[in-house]
C-alpha positions in Angstrom: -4.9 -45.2 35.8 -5.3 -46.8 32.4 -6.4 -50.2 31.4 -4.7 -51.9 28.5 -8.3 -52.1 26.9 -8.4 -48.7 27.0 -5.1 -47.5 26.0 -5.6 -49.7 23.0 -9.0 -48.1 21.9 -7.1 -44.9 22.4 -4.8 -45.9 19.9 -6.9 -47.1 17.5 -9.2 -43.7 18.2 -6.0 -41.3 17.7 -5.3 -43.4 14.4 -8.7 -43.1 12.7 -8.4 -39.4 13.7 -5.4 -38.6 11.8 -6.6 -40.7 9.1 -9.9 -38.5 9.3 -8.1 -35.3 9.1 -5.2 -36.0 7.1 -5.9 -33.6 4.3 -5.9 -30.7 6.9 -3.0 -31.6 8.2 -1.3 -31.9 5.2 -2.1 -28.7 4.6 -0.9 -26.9 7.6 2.3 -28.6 7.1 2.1 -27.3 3.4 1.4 -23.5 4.9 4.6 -24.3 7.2 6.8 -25.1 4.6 6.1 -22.5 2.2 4.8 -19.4 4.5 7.7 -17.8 7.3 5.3 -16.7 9.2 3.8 -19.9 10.1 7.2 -21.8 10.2 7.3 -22.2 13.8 4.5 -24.9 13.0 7.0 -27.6 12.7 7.9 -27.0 16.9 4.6 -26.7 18.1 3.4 -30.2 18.3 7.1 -31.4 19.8 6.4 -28.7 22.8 2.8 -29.7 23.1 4.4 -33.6 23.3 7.0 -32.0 25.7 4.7 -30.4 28.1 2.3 -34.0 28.2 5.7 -36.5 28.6 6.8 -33.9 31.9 2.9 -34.2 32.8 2.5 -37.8 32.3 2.8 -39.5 35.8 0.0 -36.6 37.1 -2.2 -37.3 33.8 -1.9 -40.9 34.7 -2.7 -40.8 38.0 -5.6 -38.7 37.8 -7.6 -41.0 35.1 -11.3 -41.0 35.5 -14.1 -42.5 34.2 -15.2 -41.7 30.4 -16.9 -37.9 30.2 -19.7 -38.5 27.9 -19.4 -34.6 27.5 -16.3 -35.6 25.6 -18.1 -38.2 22.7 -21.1 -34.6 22.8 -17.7 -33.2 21.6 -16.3 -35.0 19.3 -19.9 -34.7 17.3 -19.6 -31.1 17.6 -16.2 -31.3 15.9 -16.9 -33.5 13.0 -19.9 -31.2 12.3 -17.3 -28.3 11.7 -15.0 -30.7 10.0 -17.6 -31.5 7.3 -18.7 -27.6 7.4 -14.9 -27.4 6.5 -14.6 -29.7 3.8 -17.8 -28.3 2.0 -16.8 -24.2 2.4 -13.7 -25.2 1.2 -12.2 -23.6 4.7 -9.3 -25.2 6.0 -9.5 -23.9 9.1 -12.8 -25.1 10.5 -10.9 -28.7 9.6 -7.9 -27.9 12.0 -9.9 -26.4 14.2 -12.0 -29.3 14.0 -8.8 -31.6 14.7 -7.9 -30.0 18.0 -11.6 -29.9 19.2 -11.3 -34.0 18.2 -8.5 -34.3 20.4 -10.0 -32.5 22.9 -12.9 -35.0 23.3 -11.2 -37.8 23.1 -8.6 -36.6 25.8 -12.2 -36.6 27.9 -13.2 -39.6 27.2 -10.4 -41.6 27.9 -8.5 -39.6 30.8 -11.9 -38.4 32.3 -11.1 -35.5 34.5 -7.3 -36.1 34.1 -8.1 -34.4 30.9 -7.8 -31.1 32.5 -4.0 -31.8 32.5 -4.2 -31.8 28.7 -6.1 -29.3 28.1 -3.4 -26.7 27.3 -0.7 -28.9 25.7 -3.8 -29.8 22.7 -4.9 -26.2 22.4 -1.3 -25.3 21.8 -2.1 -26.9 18.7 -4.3 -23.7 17.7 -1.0 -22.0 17.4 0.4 -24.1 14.3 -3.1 -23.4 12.3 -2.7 -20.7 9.8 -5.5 -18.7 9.2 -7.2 -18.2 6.0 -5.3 -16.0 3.2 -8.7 -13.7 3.6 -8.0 -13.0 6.8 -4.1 -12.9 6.8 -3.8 -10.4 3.9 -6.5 -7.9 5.7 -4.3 -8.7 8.8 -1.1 -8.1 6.5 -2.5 -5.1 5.1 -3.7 -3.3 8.5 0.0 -4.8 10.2 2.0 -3.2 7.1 0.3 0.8 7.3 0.6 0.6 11.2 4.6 -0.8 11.1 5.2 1.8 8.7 4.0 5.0 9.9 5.6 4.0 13.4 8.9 3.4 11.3 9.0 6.6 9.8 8.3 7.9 13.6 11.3 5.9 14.7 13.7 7.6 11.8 12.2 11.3 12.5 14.0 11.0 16.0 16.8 11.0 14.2 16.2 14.5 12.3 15.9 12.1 9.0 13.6 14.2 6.6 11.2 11.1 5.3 7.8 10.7 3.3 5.4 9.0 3.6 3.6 7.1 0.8 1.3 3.9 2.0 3.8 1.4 2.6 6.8 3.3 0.6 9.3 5.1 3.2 10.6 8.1 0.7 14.1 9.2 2.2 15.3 11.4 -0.9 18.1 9.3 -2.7 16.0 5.9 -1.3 12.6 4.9 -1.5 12.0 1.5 0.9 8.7 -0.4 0.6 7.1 -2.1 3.6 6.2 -5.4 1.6 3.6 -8.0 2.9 7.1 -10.0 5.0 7.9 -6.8 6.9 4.8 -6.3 8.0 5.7 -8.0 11.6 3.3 -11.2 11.2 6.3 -12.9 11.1 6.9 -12.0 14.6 3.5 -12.0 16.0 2.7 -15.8 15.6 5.5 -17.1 17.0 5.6 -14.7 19.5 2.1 -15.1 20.3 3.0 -19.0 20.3 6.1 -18.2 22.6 3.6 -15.9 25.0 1.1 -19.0 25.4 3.8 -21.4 26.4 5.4 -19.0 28.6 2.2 -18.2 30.4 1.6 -22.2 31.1 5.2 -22.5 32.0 4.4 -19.2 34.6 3.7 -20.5 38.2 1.2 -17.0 39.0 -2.8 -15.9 39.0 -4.3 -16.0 35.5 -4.3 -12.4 35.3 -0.3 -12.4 35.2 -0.6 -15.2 32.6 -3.3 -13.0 30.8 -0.7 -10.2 30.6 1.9 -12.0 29.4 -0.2 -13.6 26.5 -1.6 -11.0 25.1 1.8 -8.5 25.5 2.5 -10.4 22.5 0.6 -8.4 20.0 1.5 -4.3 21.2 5.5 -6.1 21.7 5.5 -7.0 17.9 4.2 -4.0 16.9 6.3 -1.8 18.3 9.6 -4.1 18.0 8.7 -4.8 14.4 8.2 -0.9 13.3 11.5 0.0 15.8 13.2 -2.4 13.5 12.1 -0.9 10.4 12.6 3.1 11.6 16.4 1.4 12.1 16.4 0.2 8.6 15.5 3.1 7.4 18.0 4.9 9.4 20.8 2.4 8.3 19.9 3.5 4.5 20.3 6.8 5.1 23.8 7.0 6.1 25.2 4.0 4.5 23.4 2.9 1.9 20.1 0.6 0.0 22.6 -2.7 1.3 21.9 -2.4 4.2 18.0 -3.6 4.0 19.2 -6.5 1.8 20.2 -9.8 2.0 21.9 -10.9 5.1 21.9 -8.4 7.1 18.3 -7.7 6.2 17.7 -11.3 7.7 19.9 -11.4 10.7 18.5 -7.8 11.8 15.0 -9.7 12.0 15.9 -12.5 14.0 17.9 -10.0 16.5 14.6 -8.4 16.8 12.8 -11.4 17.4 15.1 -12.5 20.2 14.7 -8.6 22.0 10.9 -9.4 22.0 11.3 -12.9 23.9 14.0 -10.7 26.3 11.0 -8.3 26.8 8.2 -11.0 27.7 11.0 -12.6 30.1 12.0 -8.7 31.3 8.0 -8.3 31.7 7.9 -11.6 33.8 10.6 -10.4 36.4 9.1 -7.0 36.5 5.6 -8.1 37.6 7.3 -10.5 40.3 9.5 -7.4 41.6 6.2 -5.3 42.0 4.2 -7.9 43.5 5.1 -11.0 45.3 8.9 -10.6 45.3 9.6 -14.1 43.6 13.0 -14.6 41.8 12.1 -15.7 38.4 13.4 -19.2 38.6 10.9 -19.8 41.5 7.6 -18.9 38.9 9.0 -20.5 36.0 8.9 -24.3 34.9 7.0 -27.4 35.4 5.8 -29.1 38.5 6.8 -32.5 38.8 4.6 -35.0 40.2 6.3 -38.4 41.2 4.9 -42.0 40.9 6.4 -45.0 40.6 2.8 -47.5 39.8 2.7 -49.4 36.8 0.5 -46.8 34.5 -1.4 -49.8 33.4 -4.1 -51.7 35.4 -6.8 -53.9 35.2 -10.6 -53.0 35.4 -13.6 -54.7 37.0 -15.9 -56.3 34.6 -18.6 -53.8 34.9 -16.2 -50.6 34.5 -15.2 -52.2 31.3 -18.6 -52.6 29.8 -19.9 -49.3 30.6 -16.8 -47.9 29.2 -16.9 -49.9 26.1 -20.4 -48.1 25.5 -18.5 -45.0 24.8 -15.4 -46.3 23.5 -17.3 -48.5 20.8 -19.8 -45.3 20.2 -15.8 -43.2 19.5 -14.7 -45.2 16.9 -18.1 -45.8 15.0 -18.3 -42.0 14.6 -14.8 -42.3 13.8 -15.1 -44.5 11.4 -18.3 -42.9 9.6 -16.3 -39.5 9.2 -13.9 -41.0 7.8 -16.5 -42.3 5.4 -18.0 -38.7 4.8 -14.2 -37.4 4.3 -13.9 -40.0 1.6 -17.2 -39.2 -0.2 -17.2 -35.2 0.1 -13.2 -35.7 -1.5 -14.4 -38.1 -4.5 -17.4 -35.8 -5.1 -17.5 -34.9 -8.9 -17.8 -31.0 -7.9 -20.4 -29.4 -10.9 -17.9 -27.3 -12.7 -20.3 -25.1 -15.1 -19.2 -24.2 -18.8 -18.4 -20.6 -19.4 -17.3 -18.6 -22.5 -13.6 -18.0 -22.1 -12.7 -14.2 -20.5 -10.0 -13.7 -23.4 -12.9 -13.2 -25.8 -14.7 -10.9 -23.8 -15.8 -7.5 -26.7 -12.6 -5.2 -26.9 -15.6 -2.6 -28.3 -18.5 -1.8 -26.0 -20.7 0.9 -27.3 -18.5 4.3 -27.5 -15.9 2.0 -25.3 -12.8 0.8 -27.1 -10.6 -1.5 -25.0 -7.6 -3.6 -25.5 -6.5 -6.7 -23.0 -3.5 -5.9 -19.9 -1.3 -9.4 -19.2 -0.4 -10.3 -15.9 2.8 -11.4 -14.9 3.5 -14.6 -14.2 4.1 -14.7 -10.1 0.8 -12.4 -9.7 -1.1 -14.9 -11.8 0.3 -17.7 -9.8 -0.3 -16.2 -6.2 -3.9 -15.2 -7.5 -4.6 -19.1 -8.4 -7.6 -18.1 -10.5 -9.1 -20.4 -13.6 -9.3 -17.9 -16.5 -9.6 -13.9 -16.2 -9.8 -10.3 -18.1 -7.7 -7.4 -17.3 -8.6 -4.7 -19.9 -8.1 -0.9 -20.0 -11.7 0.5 -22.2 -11.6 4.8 -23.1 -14.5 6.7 -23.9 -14.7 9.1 -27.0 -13.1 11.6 -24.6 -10.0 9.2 -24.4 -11.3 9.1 -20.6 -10.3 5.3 -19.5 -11.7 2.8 -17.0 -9.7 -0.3 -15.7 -11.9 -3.5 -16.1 -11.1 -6.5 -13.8 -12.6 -10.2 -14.0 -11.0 -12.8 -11.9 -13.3 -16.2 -12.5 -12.5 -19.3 -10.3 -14.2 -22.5 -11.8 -13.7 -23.8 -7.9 -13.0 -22.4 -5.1 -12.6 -25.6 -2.8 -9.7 -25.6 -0.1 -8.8 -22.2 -0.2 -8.6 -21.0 -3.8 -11.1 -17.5 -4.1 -10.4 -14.2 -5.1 -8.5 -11.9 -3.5 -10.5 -8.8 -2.1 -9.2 -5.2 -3.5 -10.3 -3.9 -0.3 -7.3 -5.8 0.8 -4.7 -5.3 -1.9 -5.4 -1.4 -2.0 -3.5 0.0 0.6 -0.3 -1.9 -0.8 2.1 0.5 -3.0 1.4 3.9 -1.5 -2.7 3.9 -2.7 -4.8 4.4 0.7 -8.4 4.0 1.5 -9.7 7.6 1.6 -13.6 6.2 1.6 -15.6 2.8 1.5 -18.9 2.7 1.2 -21.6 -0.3 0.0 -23.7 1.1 -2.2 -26.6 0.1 -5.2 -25.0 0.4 -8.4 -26.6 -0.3 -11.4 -29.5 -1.9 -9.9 -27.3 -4.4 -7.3 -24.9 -4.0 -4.7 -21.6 -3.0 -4.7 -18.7 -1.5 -2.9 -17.8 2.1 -3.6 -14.2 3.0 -2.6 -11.8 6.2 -3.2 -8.1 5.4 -3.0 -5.5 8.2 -3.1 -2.0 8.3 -3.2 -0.4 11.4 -3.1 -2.6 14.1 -5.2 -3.5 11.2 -7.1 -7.4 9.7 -6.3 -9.3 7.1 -8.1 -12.5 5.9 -7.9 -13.6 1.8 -7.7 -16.3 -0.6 -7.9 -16.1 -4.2 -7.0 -18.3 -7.0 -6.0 -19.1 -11.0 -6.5 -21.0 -12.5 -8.6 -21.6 -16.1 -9.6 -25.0 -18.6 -9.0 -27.4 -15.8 -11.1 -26.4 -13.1 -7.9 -24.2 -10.3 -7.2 -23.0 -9.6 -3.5 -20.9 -7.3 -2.2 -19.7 -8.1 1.3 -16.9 -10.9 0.8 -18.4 -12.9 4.5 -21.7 -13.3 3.2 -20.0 -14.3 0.0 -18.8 -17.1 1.9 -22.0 -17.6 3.6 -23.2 -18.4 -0.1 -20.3 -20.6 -1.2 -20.8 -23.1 1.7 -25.2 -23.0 0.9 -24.4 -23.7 -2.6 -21.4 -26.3 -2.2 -23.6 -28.2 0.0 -27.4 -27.8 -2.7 -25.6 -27.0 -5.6 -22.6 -28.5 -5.3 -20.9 -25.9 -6.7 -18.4 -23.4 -5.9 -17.4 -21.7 -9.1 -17.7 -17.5 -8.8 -15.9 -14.5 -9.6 -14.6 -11.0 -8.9 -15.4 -7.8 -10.7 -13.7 -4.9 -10.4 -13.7 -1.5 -12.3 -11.2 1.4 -11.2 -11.2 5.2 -13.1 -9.0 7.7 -12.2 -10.6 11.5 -11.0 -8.6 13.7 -13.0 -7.5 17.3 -11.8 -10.0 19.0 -13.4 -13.0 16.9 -12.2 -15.1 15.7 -9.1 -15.5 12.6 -8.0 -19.6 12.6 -9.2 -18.3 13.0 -12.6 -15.6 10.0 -12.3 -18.4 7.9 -11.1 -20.9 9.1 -14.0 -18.3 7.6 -16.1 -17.8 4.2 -14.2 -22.0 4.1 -14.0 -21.8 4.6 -18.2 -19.8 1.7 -18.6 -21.1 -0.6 -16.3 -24.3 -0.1 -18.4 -22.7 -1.4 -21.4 -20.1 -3.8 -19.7 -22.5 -5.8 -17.5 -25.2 -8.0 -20.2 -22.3 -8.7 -21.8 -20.6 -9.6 -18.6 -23.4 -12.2 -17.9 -22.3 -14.5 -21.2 -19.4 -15.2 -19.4 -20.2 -15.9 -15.7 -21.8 -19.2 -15.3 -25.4 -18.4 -14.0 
């Protein structure tokens, strides 16, 4: 049972942990609000509050003593937490969070904690993941949905193309965008899965099975819905994947993948143990009727107020850390301005590419050049600089390895490679009979790196020595022409990075 001494600390614990982690949360809840796929967010903590209210009279009447294991914890966390703050990764701080609650669910329900366990790690479910990995998710999710689509219209004797992400169907072309690509599904689904498989009275390989059913029932649902789509065009007409109907068809889907799970539950019972599914599914109820509070023995009470006292010092000093990492005057280097980067480089004659407003906007960066140069043979060469002056709390250039495969271009070859006397990464796209050749890396701090992880690596070492997080992409793109190889496309990409490159270095902070 609880003591009112501690159910007080607790409070005052659980307080100073919110306070702690407030920008993280503040975030998630952004990411709800503004992303679909994550909008199931909002329900997650009001089931995880569920599931604990229907568990409280067992919780409370299993209460131990403190589990110093818990407080070992807790450090753990706040080590990610400030790992967080200084990569500029918002998930280590959520992650961070639930660990937090984690610990102090052990220190102040001692074994009880075991009760909890799966209502807090719910929580994991609300946390979106970083844009790094949700547009590499996206991207992989979109090209799989889509070639299964076009499998699903085939059965129909539908004659279909396809290009990437575009279904061609003749009259109608339909692109498999980034909110079709079935993530939108899968989290909440995956969400759904977990709660079901608590809720599921069986061995943990049943629950294991349900769980992760999840993914390969979004997949298929999610590309069977487009293949309809795309049947639905066909005979009546483009209206048919707009608007409305566009909308309600998705949340129809949704629903036959939560039938399935439910379907997949009874089926398992049927072949094995015979149990109707209202006898595996729901919570058990443990009665008592004691006054949750009680008082403890002098002793007890000291001991405990060891740990408790230790809590909400380390509490309270993260909290301090939070404040001075956010109030941190972050060293923001002076660069030369990308707009005035030389339209005439050697035999090289470029003029400057806008772009529109919602790419600029979803890209976030700080200043950038997007130039087209041609060589005396009017041979041309796509020059991309994206430069971030920070890239604290999620703001950092978008990979091309990422954005390729959108818009029909696929990733015939990727290599990393020395270019030019430093690393890069060497990638053919083709779409159709169409091929180009590209070169891309980071480069910021005096180096140039081409894996994007150990780019991160370096972000966090320099935001923590350095205190600095500026950097930038580069990118350069040439197309193989018909009457050419590939050797002599990248001939002509080596020739201008020759030229392009010192000049480059005037205008990327060293």
């Amino acid at each position: 049972m609880l003591s009112y001494q501690k159910a007080s600390v607790f409070i005052v614990t659980l307080v100073l942990a919110f306070i702690t982690y407030w920008g993280g949360i503040a975030e998630a809840v952004r990411r709800w609000n503004v992303q679909e796929e994550y909008s199931h967010g909002f329900l997650i903590p009001l089931v995880s509050l569920y599931i604990l209210w229907e568990k409280k009279n067992l919780i409370l009447s299993s209460v131990t003593r403190p589990m110093w294991s818990g407080y070992f914890l807790i450090l753990l966390s706040l080590l990610v937490y400030i790992l967080g703050e200084l990569s500029a990764l918002f998930i280590l701080i959520q992650y961070s969070f639930v660990m937090t609650l984690v610990g102090l669910s052990m220190i102040f329900l001692g074994k009880a904690s075991r009760y909890t366990l799966a209502p807090i790690l719910l929580l994991l479910f609300a946390i979106p993941l970083p844009y790094v990995i949700e547009v590499v998710l996206t991207a992989k999710l979109q090209l799989v949905s889509s070639w299964l689509g076009v499998q699903v219209i085939r059965l129909f004797d539908i004659p279909v193309y396809l290009e990437g992400n575009i279904i061609d169907l003749g009259v109608y072309k339909l692109q498999v965008v980034e909110a079709c690509s079935g993530l939108r599904y899968l989290f909440p689904l995956m969400s759904l899965g977990f709660i079901a498989a608590y809720f599921y009275r069986a061995s943990f390989w049943k629950k294991a099975v349900i769980f992760l059913a999840t993914i390969p029932i979004t997949i298929l649902m999610n590309s069977f819905r487009i293949g309809v789509i795309g049947v639905l065009v066909d005979n009546w007409g483009i209206a048919q994947a707009e608007g409305f109907l566009h909308d309600f068809e998705g949340w129809i889907i949704f629903m036959a993948c939560a039938g399935l799970l439910a379907l997949l539950i009874w089926l398992m019972e049927k072949l094995t143990t015979g149990n109707s599914f209202a006898d595996v599914f729901g919570v058990e109820q443990y009665s008592n009727t004691k006054s949750i509070f009680q008082e403890e023995d002098s002793s007890s009470s000291s001991r405990n107020m060891v740990i408790f006292s230790l809590t909400v010092l380390t509490l309270v000093s993260s909290f301090g850390v939070t404040h001075y990492i956010d109030n941190r005057q972050e060293i923001i280097p002076e660069h030369n301005a990308l707009v005035n980067f030389p339209m005439k480089l050697d035999e090289w004659t470029g003029y400057q590419l806008p772009l529109n407003n919602e790419v600029e906007t979803k890209l976030a960066m700080t200043d950038y050049l997007l130039a087209n140069y041609q060589n005396a043979q009017k041979q041309t060469v796509n020059f991309y600089v994206a430069y971030y002056e920070t890239q604290r709390k999620g703001e950092s250039p978008h990979s091309p390895r990422v954005c390729i495969p959108g818009g029909g271009w696929e990733i015939a070859a990727f290599d990393r490679i020395e270019a030019n006397g430093h690393p890069a990464n060497r990638v053919i796209i083709k779409k159709g009979t169409q091929e180009q050749l590209v070169y891309y890396w980071f480069q910021g701090h005096g180096r140039i790196v081409a894996n994007e992880y150990i780019n991160k690596w370096y972000l966090l070492q320099d935001s923590i020595i350095k205190n600095r997080t500026d950097g930038s992409l580069v990118r350069m793109v040439t197309m193989v022409a018909d009457n050419e190889t590939v050797a002599q496309a990248e001939q002509r990409l080596l020739s201008f990075m020759q030229v392009a490159e010192p000049k480059l270095k005037q205008y990327i902070a060293e």
